[in-house]
Chimera marker file (.cmm) of the C-alpha trace (Angstrom):
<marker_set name="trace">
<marker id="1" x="6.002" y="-1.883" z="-1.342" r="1" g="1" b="0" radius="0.5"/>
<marker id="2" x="6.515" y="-5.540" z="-0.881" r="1" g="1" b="0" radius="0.5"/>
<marker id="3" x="4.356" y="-7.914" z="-1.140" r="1" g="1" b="0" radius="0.5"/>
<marker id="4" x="4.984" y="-12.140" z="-0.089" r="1" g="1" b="0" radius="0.5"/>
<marker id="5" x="2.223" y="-14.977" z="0.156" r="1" g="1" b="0" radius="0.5"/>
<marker id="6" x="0.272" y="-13.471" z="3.224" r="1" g="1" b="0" radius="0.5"/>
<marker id="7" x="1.486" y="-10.132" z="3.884" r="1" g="1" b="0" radius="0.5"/>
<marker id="8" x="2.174" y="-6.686" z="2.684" r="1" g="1" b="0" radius="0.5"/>
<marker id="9" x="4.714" y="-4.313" z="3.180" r="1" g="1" b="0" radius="0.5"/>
<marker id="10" x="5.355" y="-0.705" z="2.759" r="1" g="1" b="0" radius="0.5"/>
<marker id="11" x="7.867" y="2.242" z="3.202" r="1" g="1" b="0" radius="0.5"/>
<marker id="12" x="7.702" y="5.717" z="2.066" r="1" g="1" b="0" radius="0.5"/>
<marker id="13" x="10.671" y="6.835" z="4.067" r="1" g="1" b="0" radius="0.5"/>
<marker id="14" x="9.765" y="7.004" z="7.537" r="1" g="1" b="0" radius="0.5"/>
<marker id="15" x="7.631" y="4.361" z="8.894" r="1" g="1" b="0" radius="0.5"/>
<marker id="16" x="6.857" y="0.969" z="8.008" r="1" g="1" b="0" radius="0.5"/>
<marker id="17" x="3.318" y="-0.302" z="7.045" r="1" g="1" b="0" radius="0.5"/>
<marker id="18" x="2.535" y="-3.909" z="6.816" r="1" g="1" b="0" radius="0.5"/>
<marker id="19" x="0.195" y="-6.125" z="7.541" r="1" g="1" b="0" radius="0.5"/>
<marker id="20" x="-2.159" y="-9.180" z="6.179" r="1" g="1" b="0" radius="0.5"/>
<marker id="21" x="-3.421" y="-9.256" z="2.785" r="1" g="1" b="0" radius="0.5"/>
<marker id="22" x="-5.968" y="-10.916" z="0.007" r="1" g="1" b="0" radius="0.5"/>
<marker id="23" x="-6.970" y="-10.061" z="-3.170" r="1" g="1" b="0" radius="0.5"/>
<marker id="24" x="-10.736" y="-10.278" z="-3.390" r="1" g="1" b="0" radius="0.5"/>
<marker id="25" x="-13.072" y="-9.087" z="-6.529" r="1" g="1" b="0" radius="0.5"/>
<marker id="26" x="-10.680" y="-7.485" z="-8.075" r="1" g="1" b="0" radius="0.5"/>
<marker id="27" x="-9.536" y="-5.361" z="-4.933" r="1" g="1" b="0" radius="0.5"/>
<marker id="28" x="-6.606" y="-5.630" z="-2.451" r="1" g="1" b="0" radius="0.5"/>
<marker id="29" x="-8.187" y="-5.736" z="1.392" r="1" g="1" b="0" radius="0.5"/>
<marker id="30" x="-5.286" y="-5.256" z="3.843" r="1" g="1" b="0" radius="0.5"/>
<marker id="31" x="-5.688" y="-5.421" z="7.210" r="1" g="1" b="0" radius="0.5"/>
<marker id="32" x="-5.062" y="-5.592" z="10.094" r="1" g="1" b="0" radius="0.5"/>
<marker id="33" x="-2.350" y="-3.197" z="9.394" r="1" g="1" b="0" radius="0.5"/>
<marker id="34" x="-0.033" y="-2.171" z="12.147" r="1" g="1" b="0" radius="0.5"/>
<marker id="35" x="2.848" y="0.679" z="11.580" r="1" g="1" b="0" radius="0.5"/>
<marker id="36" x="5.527" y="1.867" z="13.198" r="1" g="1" b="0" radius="0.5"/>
<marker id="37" x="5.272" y="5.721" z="14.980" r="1" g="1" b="0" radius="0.5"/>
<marker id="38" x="8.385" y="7.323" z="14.296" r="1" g="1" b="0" radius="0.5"/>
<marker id="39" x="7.818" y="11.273" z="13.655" r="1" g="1" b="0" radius="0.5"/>
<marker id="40" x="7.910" y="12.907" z="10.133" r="1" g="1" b="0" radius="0.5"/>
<marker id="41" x="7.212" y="16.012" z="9.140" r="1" g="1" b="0" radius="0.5"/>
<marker id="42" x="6.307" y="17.441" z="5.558" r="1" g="1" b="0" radius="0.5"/>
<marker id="43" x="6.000" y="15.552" z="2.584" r="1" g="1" b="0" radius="0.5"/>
<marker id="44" x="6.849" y="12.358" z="3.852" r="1" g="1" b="0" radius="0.5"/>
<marker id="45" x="4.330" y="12.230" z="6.581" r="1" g="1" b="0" radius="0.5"/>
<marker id="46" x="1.549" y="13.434" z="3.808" r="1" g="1" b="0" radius="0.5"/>
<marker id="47" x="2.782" y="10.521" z="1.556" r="1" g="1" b="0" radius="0.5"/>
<marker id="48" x="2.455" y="7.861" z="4.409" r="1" g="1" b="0" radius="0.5"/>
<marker id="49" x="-1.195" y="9.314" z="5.419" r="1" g="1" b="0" radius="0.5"/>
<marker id="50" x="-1.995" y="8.865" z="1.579" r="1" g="1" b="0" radius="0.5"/>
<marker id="51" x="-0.514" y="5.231" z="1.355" r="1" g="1" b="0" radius="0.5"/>
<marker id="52" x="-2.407" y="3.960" z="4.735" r="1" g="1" b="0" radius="0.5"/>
<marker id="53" x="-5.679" y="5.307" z="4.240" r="1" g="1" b="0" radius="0.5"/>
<marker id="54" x="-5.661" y="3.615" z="0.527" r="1" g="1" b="0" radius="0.5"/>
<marker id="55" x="-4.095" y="0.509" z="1.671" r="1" g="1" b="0" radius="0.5"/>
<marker id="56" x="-7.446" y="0.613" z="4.338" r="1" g="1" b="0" radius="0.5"/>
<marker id="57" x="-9.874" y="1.367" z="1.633" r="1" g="1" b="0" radius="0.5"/>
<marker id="58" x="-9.559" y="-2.013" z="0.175" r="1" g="1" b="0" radius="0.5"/>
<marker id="59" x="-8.333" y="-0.157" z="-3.299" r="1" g="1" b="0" radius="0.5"/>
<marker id="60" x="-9.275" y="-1.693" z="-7.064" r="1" g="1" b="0" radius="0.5"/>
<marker id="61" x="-6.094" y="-3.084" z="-8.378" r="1" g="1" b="0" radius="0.5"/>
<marker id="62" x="-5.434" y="-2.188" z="-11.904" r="1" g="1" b="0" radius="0.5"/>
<marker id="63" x="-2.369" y="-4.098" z="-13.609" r="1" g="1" b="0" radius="0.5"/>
<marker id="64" x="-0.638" y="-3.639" z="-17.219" r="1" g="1" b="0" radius="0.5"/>
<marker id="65" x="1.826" y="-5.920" z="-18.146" r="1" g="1" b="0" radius="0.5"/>
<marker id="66" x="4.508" y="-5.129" z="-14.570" r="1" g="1" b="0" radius="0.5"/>
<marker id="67" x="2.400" y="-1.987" z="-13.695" r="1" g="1" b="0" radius="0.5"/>
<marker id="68" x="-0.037" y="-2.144" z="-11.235" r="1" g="1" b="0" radius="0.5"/>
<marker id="69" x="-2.045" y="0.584" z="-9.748" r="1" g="1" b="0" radius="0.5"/>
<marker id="70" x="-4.037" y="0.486" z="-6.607" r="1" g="1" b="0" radius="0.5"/>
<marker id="71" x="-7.024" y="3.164" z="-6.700" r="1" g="1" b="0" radius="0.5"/>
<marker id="72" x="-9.493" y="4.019" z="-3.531" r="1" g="1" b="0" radius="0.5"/>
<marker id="73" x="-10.631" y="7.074" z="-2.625" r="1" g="1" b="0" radius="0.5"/>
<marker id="74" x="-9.574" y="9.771" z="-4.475" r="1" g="1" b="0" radius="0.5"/>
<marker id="75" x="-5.810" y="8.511" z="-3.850" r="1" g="1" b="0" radius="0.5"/>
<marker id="76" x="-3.720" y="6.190" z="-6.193" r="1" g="1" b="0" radius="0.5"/>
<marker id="77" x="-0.489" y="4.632" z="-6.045" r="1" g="1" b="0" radius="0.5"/>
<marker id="78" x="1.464" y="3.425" z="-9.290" r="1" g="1" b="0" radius="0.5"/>
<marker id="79" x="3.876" y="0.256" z="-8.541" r="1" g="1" b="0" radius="0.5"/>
<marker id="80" x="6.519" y="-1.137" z="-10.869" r="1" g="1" b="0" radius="0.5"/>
<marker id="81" x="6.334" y="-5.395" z="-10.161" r="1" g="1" b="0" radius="0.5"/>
<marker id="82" x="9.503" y="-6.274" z="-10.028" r="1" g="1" b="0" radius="0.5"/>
<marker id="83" x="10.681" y="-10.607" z="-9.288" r="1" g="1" b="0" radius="0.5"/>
<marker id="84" x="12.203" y="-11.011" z="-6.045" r="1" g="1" b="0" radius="0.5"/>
<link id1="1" id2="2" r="1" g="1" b="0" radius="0.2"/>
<link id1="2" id2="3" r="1" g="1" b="0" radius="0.2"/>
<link id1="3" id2="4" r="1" g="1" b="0" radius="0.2"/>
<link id1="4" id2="5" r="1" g="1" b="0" radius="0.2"/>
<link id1="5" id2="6" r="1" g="1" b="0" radius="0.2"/>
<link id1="6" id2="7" r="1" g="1" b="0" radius="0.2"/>
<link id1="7" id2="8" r="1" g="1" b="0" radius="0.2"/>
<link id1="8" id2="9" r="1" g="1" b="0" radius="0.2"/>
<link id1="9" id2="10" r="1" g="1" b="0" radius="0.2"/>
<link id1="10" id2="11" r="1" g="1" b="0" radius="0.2"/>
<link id1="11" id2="12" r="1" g="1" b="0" radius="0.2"/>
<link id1="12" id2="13" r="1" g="1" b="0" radius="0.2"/>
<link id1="13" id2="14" r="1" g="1" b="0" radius="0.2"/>
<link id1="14" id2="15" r="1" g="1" b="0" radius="0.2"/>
<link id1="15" id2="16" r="1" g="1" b="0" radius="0.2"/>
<link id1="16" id2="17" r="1" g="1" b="0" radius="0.2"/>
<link id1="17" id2="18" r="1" g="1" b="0" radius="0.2"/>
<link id1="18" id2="19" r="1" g="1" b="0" radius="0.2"/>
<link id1="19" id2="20" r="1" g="1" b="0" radius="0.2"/>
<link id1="20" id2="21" r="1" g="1" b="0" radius="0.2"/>
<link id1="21" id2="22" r="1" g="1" b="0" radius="0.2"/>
<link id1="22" id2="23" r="1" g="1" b="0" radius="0.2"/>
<link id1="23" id2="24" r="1" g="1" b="0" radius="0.2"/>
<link id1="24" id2="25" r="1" g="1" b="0" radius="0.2"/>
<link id1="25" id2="26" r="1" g="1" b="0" radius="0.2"/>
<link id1="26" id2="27" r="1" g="1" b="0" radius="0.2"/>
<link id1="27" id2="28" r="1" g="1" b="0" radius="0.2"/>
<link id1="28" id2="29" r="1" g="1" b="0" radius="0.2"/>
<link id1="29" id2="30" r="1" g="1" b="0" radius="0.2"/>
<link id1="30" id2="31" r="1" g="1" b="0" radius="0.2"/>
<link id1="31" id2="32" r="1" g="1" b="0" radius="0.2"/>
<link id1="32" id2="33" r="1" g="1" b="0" radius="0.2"/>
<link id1="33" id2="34" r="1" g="1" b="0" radius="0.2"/>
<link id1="34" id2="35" r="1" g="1" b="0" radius="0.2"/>
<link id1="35" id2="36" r="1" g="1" b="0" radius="0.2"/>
<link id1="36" id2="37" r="1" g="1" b="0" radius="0.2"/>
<link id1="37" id2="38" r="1" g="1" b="0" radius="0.2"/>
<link id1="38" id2="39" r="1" g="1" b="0" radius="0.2"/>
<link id1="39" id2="40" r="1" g="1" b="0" radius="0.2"/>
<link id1="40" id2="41" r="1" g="1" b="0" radius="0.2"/>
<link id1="41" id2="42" r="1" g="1" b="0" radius="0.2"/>
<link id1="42" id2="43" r="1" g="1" b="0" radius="0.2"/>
<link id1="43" id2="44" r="1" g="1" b="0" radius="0.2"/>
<link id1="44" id2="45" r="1" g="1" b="0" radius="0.2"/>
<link id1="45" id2="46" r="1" g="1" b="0" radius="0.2"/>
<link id1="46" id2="47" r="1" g="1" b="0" radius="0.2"/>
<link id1="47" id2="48" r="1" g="1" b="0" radius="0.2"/>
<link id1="48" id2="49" r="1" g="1" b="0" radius="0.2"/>
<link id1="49" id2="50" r="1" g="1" b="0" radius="0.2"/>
<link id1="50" id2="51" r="1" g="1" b="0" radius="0.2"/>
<link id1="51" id2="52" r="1" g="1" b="0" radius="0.2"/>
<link id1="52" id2="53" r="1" g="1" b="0" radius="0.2"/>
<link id1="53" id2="54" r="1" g="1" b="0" radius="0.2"/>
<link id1="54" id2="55" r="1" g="1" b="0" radius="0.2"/>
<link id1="55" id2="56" r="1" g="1" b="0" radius="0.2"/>
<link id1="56" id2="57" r="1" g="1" b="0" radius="0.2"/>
<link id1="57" id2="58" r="1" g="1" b="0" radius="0.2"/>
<link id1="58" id2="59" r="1" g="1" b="0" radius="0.2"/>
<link id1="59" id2="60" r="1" g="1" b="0" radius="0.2"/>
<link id1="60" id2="61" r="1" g="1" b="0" radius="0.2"/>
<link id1="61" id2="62" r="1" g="1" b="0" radius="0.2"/>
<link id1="62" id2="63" r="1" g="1" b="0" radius="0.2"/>
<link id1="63" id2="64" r="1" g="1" b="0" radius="0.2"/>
<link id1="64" id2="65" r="1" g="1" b="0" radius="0.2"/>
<link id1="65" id2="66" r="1" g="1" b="0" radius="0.2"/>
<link id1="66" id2="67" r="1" g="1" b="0" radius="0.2"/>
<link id1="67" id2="68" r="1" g="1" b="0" radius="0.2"/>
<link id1="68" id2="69" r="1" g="1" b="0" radius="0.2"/>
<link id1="69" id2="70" r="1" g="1" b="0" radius="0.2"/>
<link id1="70" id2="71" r="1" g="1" b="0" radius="0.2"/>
<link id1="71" id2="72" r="1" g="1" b="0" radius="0.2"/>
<link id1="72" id2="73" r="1" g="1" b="0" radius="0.2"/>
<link id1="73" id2="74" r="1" g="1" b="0" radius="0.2"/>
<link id1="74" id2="75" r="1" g="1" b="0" radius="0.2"/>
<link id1="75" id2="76" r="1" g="1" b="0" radius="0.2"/>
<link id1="76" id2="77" r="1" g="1" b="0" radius="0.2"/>
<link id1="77" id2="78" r="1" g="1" b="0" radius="0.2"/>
<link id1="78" id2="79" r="1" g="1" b="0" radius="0.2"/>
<link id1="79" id2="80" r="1" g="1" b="0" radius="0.2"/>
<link id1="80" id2="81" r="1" g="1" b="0" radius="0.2"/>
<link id1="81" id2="82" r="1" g="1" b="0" radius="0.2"/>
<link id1="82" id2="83" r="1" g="1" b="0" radius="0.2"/>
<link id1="83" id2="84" r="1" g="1" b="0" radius="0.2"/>
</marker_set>
């Protein structure tokens, strides 16, 4: 995942996911978010379902030092911030 001033960014190995984003009470809302349509099949395509419907539930962002978790939902996603 990616992140610059105005926009997000996001791969889990098939299609891209990206969009606009703010951070806003403590939660990230993303949106609109536009992806490419490639097809996957199996765990991949499971993993990019999970990652887009989070990333449109406006998740709580949790952050520890350079970890940050997003949580929405009953899904979660654990990033590693990283300079760049």
């Amino acid at each position: 995942m990616q992140f610059d001033e105005l926009r997000l960014g996001a791969n889990v190995g098939c299609n891209g996911i990206g969009g606009e984003y703010r951070v806003d009470g403590g939660r990230l809302v993303a949106g609109p978010l536009m992806a490419t349509r490639m097809f996957c099949e199996g765990p991949v395509w499971q993993q990019e379902e999970a990652v887009n419907a989070l990333l449109s539930a406006a998740p709580e962002i949790q952050r520890s030092g350079s970890a940050m978790r997003l949580v929405s939902g009953g899904h979660a996603l654990d990033l590693e911030l990283v300079g760049g």
